[in-house]
KEDO-312718 format. One record per residue (C-alpha): y, z, x; residue in one letter; residue number from 1. Coordinates in steps of 0.05 Angstrom, whole numbers. Layout:
! residues N
Y,Z,X,A,NUM
...
! end
This chain:
! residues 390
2172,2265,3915,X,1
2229,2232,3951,X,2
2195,2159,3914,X,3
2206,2189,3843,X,4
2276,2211,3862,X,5
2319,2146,3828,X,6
2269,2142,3781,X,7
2294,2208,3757,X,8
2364,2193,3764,X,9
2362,2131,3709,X,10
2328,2174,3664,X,11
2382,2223,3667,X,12
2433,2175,3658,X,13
2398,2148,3596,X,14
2395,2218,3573,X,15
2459,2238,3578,X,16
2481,2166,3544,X,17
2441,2184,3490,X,18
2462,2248,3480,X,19
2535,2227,3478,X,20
2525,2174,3440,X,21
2500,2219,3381,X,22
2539,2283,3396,X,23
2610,2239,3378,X,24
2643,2246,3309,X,25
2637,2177,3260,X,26
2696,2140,3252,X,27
2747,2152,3188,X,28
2725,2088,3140,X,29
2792,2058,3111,X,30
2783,2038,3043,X,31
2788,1955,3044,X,32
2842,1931,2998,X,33
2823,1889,2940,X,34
2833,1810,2948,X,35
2891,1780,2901,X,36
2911,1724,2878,X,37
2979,1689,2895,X,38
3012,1657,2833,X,39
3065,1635,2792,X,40
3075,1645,2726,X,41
3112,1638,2663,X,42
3129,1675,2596,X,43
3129,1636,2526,X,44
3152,1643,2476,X,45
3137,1606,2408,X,46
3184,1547,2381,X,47
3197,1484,2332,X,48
3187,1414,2376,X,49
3215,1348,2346,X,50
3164,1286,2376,X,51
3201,1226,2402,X,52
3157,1162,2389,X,53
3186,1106,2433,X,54
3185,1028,2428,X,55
3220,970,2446,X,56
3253,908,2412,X,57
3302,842,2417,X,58
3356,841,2384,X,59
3352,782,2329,X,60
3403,762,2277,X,61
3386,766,2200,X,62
3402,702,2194,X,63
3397,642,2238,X,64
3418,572,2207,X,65
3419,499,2228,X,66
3483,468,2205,X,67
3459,392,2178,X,68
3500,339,2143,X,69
3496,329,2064,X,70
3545,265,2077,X,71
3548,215,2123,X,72
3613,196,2159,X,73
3654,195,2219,X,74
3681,270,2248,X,75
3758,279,2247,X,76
3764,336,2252,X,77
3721,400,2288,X,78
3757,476,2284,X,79
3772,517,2354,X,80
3724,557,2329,X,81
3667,511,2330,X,82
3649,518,2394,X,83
3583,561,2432,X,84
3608,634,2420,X,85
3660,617,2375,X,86
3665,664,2318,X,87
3689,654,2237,X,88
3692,682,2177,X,89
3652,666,2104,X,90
3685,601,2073,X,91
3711,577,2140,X,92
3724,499,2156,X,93
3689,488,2218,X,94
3680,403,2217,X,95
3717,349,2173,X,96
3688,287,2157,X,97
3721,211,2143,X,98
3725,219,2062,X,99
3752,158,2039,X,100
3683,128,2014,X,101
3675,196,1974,X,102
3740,186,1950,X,103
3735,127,1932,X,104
3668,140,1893,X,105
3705,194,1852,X,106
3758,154,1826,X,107
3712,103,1807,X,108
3664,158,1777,X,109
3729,189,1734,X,110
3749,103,1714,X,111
3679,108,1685,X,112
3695,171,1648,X,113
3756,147,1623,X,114
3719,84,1596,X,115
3664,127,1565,X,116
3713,162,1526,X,117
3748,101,1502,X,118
3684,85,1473,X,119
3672,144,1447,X,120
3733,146,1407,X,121
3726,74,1381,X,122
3644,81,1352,X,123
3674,147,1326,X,124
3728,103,1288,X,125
3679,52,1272,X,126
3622,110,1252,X,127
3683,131,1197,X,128
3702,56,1170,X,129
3622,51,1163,X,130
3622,109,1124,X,131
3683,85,1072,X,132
3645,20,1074,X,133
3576,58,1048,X,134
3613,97,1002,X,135
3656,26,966,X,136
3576,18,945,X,137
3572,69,900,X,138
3507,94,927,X,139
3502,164,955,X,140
3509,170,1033,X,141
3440,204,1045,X,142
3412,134,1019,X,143
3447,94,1077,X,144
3419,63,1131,X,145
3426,99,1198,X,146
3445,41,1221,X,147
3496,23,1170,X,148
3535,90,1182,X,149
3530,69,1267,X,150
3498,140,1287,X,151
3460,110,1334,X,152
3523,76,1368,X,153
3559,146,1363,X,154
3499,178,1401,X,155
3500,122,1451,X,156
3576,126,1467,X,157
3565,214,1470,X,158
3501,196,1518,X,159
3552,157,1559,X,160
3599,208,1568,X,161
3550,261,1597,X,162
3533,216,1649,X,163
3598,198,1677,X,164
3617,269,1678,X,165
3559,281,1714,X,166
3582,224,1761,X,167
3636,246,1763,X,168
3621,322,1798,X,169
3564,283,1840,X,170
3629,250,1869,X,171
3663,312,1878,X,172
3606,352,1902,X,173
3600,296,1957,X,174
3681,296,1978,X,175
3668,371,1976,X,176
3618,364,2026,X,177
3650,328,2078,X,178
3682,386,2096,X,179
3631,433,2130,X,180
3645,508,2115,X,181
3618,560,2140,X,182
3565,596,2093,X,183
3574,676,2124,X,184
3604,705,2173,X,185
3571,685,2248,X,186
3585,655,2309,X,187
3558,590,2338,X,188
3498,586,2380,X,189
3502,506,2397,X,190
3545,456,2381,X,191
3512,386,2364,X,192
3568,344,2339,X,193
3640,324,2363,X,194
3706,293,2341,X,195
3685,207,2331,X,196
3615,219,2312,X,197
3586,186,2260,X,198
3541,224,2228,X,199
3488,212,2176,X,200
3455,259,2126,X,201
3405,299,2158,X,202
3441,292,2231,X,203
3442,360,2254,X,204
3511,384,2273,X,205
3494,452,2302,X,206
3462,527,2292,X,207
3500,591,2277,X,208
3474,663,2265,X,209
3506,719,2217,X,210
3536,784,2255,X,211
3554,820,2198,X,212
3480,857,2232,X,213
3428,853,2277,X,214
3363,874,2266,X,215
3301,896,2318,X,216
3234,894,2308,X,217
3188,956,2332,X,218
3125,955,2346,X,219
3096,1026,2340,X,220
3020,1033,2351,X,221
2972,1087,2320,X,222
2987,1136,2366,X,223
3063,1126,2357,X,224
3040,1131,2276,X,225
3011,1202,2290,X,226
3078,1224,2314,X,227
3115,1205,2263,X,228
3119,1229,2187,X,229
3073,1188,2137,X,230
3113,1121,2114,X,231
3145,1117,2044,X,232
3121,1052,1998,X,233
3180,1019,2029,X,234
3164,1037,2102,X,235
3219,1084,2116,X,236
3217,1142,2149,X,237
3241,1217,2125,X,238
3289,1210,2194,X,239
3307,1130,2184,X,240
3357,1133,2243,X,241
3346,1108,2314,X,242
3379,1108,2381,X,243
3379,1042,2412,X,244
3382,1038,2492,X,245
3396,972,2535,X,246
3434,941,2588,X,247
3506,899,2583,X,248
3535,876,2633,X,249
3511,912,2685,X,250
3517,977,2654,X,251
3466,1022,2609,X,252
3495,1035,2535,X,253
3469,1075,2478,X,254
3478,1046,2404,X,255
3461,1076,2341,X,256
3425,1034,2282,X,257
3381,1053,2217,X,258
3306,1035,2204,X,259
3316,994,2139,X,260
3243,976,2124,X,261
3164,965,2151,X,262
3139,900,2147,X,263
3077,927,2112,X,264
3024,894,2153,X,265
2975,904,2218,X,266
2991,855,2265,X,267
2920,822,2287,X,268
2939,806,2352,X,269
2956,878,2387,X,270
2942,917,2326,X,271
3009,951,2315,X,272
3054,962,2257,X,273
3130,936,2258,X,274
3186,974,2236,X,275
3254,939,2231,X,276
3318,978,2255,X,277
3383,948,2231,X,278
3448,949,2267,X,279
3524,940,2221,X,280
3571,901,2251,X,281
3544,891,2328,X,282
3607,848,2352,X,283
3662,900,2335,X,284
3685,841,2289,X,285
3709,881,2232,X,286
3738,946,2268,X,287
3813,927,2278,X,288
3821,987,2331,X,289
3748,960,2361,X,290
3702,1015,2396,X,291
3683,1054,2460,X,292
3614,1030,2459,X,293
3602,948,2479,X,294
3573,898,2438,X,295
3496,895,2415,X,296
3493,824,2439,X,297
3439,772,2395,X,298
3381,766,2449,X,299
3393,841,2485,X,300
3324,875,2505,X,301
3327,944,2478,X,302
3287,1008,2480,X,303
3287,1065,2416,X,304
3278,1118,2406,X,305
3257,1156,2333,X,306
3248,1218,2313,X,307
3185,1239,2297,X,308
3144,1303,2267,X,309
3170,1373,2270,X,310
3119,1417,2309,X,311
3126,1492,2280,X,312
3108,1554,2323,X,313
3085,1520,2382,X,314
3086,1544,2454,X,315
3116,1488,2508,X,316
3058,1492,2556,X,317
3070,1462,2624,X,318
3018,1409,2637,X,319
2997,1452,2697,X,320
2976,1507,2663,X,321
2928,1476,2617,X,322
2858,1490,2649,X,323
2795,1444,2630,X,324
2766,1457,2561,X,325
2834,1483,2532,X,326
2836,1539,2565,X,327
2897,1576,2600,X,328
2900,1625,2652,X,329
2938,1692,2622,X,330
2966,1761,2665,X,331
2949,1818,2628,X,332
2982,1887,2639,X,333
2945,1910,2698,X,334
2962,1838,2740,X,335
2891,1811,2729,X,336
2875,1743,2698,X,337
2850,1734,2624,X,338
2829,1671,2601,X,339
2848,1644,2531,X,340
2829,1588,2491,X,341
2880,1552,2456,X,342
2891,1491,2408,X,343
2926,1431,2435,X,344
2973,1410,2377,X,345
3001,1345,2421,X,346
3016,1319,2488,X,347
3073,1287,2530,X,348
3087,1272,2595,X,349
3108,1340,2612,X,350
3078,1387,2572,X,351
3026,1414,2521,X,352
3047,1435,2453,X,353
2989,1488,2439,X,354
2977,1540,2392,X,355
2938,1601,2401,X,356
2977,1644,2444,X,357
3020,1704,2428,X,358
3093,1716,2436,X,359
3120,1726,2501,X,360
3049,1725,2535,X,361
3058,1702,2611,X,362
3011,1646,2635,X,363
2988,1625,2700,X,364
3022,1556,2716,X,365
3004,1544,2787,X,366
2944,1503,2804,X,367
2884,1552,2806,X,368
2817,1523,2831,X,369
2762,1561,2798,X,370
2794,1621,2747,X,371
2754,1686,2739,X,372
2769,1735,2688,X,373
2795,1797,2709,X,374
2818,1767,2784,X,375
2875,1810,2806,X,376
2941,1771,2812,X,377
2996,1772,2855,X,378
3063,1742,2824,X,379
3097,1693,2857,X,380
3159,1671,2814,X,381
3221,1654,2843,X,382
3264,1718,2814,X,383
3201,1761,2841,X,384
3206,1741,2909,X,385
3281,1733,2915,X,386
3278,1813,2894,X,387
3231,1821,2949,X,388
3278,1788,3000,X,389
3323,1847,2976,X,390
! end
């Protein structure tokens, strides 16, 4: 008996184990709380978007002209204002050349008129003796000779006269000429000539450009098209004006100038359409007071910007909220996610103008990896957690 002893003790043990294992109460069973989902979010609210179409240009004058001689001669004289940068007005004498052989050719071209008319008056004195002459015949005057009666002379001597008049402004066309005027109001660009030149015609004497405006050519592509408002037949836009952007002197300015027309053709090489935005007086030249802004120089590299289509009831959708397949992520009235499809009306580089949502509805913005419907939510916008903090 003594052998079975421990034996009997370990089954006792085990027993009791058992039995107090089983006799204890089970333990309460908290109910687990329900996963949620930390984000933030953001309420629209429906609104009118104008597009911005953006493109860039060089300033170019409308007008760019080499100055070349008509005459030849020697320069006497060249203006202070005929120099690179030098500005003038319409009608302004900017070079002088020798004009004595000009001069000389008019007074010999008016001696010629003077003679022509001398003639003139004697055949018509010598047409009229002719004529008493015919008439001493007793035959009627239709029956004369045209050569009896000198009309042919009389002709001849009128014939004259035209062409020495016409020599005559020839010659003063020329001495006009020697003085080189200014055709518009510009400034000079280069200078090619100097006082005790001799020029010939042809020689070029320099190049000026008008700044009574500037224009820029704008390239806008198909996209930029699809922003805008559908061109007139002349190429203008409904909104023709357009804020032009570039650096002077150091310093970034802001001008204001008006699209005056579309060239009207695709360019083959990139494909785009040009648009041409015209600036009014870019020197300041004719304000007496001048301006704050500084001057559109000929040559500056600018950017503009136009105004394009007016998007009606749209919601501004935060490019982080659109989810793949135009979707967005919604928070209903119990907190939980609802997703919505919507209609992307356009794009820029900050946000989504969609339609399909409804006033005041509050979207998910934060980056969410794979939405579920009806995933509960927990907000996280700033104003929510800085009541928290409270």
């Amino acid at each position: 008996m003594k052998k079975f002893v421990p034996v009997l003790l370990v089954l006792g043990a085990i027993a009791i184990t058992v039995l107090m294992f089983l006799s204890q109460p089970e333990p309460v069973k908290a109910p687990a709380p329900e996963a949620a989902l930390a984000v933030k979010t953001q309420s629209l609210k429906s609104t009118s978007v104008t597009l911005e179409v953006e493109s860039q240009g060089t300033v170019q004058p409308r007008t760019r002209t080499s100055l070349v001689s008509e005459v030849s001669g020697t320069v006497l004289e060249v203006s202070e204002q005929f120099i690179v940068g030098g500005t003038f007005n319409a009608g302004d004498i900017l070079m002088k050349l020798d004009p004595t052989d000009y001069e000389v050719a008019l007074q010999r071209a008016q001696a010629q008129l003077i003679s022509a008319n001398a003639m003139l008056e004697l055949e018509k004195a010598r047409a009229i003796q002719a004529v008493k002459e015919w008439e001493m015949t007793g035959r009627p005057q239709s029956e004369a000779p045209i050569l009896a009666l000198r009309k042919p002379y009389l002709a001849e001597a009128e014939a004259n006269i035209l062409q020495a008049k016409a020599e005559v402004k020839r010659a003063k066309l020329k001495l006009q000429k020697t003085k080189i005027r200014a055709p518009y109001a510009g400034m000079v660009a280069s200078k090619g000539a100097d006082v005790g030149q001799y020029v010939t015609m042809g020689s070029r004497l320099g190049e000026t450009f008008a700044i009574d405006f500037v224009e820029v050519r704008l390239p806008l592509t198909e996209r930029d098209l699809a922003r805008m408002d559908a061109l007139t037949f002349k190429g203008i836009p409904s909104e023709s004006m357009v804020t032009l952007s570039g650096s002077v002197n150091g310093m970034q300015t802001n001008w204001v100038a008006q699209v005056v027309r579309s060239e009207g053709v695709v360019n083959e090489i990139n494909r785009s359409q040009y648009l041409v935005a015209r600036m009014s007086d870019p020197y300041g030249m004719s304000t007496s007071e001048g301006r704050d802004s500084p001057p559109l120089l000929v040559g500056t590299f600018v950017t503009a910007k136009l105004k394009g289509k007016v998007l009606e009831d749209v919601f501004e959708l935060p490019r982080s909220a659109l989810l793949q397949g135009s979707k967005v992520a919604t928070v209903d009235s119990e907190t939980r996610m609802g997703i919505i499809n919507v209609q992307v009306i356009f794009s820029d580089d900050s946000y989504y103008y969609v339609r399909g949502l409804e006033e005041g509805v509050q979207v998910v913005t934060s980056a969410i990896g794979t939405p579920i419907e009806g995933l509960k939510l927990l907000l996280r916008n700033p104003s929510k957690m800085q009541s928290e903090v409270r």
